[in-house]
C-alpha positions as a Markdown table, in Angstrom:
| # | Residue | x | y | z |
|---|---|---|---|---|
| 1 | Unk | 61.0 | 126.0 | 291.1 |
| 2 | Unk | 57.6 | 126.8 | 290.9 |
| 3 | Unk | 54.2 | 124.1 | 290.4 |
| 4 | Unk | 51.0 | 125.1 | 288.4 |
| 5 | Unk | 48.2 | 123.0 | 288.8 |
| 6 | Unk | 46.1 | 124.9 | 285.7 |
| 7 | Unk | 43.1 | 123.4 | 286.6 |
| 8 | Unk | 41.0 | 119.9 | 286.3 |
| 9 | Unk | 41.8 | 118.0 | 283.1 |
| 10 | Unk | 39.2 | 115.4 | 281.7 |
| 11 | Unk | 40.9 | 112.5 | 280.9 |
| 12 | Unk | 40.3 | 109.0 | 280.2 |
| 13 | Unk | 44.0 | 108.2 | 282.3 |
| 14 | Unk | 44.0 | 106.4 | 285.3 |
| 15 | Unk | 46.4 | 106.2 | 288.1 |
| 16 | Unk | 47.9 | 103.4 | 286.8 |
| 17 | Unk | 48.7 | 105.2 | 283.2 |
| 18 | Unk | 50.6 | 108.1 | 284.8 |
| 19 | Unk | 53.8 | 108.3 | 286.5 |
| 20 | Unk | 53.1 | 108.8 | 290.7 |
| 21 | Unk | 53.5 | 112.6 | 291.5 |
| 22 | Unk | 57.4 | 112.8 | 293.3 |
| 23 | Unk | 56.8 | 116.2 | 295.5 |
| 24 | Unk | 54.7 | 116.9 | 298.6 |
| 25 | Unk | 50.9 | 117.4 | 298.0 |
| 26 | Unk | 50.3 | 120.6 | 296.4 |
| 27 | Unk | 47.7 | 121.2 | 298.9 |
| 28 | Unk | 50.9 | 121.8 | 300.9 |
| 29 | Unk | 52.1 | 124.5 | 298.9 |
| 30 | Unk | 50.1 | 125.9 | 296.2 |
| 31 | Unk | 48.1 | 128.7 | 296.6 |
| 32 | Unk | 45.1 | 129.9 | 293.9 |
| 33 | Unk | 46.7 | 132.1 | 291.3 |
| 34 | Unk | 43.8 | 133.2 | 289.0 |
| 35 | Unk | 43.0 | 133.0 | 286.4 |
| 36 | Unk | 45.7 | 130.0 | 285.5 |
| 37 | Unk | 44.6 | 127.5 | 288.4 |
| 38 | Unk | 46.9 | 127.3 | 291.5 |
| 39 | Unk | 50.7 | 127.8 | 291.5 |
| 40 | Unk | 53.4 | 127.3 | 294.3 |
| 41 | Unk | 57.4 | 127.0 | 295.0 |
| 42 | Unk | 59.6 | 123.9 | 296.0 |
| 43 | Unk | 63.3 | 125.0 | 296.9 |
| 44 | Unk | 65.8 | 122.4 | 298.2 |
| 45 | Unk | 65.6 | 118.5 | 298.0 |
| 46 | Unk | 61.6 | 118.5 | 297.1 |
| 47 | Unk | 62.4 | 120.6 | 294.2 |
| 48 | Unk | 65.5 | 118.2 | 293.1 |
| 49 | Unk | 63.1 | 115.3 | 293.3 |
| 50 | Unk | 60.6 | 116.9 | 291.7 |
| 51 | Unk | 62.6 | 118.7 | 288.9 |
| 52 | Unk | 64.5 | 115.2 | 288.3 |
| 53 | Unk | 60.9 | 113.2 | 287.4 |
| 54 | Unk | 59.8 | 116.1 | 285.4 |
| 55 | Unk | 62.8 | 115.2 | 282.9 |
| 56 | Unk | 61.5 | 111.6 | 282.9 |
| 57 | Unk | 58.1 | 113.1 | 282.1 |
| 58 | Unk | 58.5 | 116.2 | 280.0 |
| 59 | Unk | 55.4 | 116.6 | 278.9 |
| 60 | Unk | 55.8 | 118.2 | 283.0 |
| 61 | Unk | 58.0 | 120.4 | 282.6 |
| 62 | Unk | 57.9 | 123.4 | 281.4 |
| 63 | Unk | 61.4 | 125.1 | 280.8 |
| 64 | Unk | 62.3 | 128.8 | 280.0 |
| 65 | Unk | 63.3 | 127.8 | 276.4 |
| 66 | Unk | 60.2 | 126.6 | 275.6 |
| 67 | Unk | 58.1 | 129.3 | 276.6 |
| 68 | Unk | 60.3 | 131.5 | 274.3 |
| 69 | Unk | 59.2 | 129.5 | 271.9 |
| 70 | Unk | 56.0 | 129.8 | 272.3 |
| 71 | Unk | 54.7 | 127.0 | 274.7 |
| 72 | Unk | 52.7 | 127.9 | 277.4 |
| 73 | Unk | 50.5 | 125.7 | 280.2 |
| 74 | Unk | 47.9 | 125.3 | 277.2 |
| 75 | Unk | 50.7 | 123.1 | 275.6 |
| 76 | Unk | 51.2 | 121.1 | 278.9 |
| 77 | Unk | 47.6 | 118.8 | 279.2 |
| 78 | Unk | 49.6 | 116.0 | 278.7 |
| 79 | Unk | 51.4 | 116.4 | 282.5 |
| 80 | Unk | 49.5 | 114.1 | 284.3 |
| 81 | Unk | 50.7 | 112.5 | 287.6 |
| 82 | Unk | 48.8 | 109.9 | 289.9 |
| 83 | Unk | 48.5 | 112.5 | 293.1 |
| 84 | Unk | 47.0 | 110.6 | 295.6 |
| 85 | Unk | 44.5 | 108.2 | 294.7 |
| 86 | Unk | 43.7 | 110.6 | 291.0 |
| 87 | Unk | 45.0 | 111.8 | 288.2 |
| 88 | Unk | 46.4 | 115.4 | 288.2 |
| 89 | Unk | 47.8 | 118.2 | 286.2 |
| 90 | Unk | 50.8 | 119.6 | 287.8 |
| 91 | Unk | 53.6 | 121.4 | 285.8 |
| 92 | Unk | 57.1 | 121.8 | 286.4 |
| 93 | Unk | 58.4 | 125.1 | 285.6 |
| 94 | Unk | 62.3 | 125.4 | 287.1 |
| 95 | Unk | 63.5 | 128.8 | 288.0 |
| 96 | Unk | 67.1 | 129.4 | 287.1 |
């Protein structure tokens, strides 16, 4: 599965209005992927974890069908996660 992080988001959320981010720090595994922010790949149990609170959070999780119909990381502000202390924008996208 791969995690975007499109950028910083300005938001009036705090930690405590977003669900807490379920995979390893993206600093572990994203790498810059210009010009749509940073991007990287969980396989395996962090991915499972991951992929399962996206479901509880779609506004995560961005799924094949959706970007045939025209939804893109633009449509995805709204996946926010508590990461460490702040609020982040990390989306899901699962690779099938």
């Amino acid at each position: 599965m791969i995690v975007c992080q499109p950028g910083m988001v300005d938001t009036t959320a705090t930690v405590d209005d977003v669900p807490e981010w379920p995979g390893p720090s993206p600093s572990e595994f994203v790498e810059p992927n210009f010009p749509s922010g940073s991007c990287g790949t969980l396989t395996g149990q962090k991915a499972r974890v991951t992929y399962e609170a996206a479901v509880e959070h779609p506004a995560a999780l961005l799924e094949e069908g959706r970007v045939e119909e025209g939804r893109d990381l633009v449509d995805t502000t709204d996946a926010l996660w508590a990461l460490e202390g702040v609020v982040a924008w990390l989306v899901v996208e699962p690779q099938w």
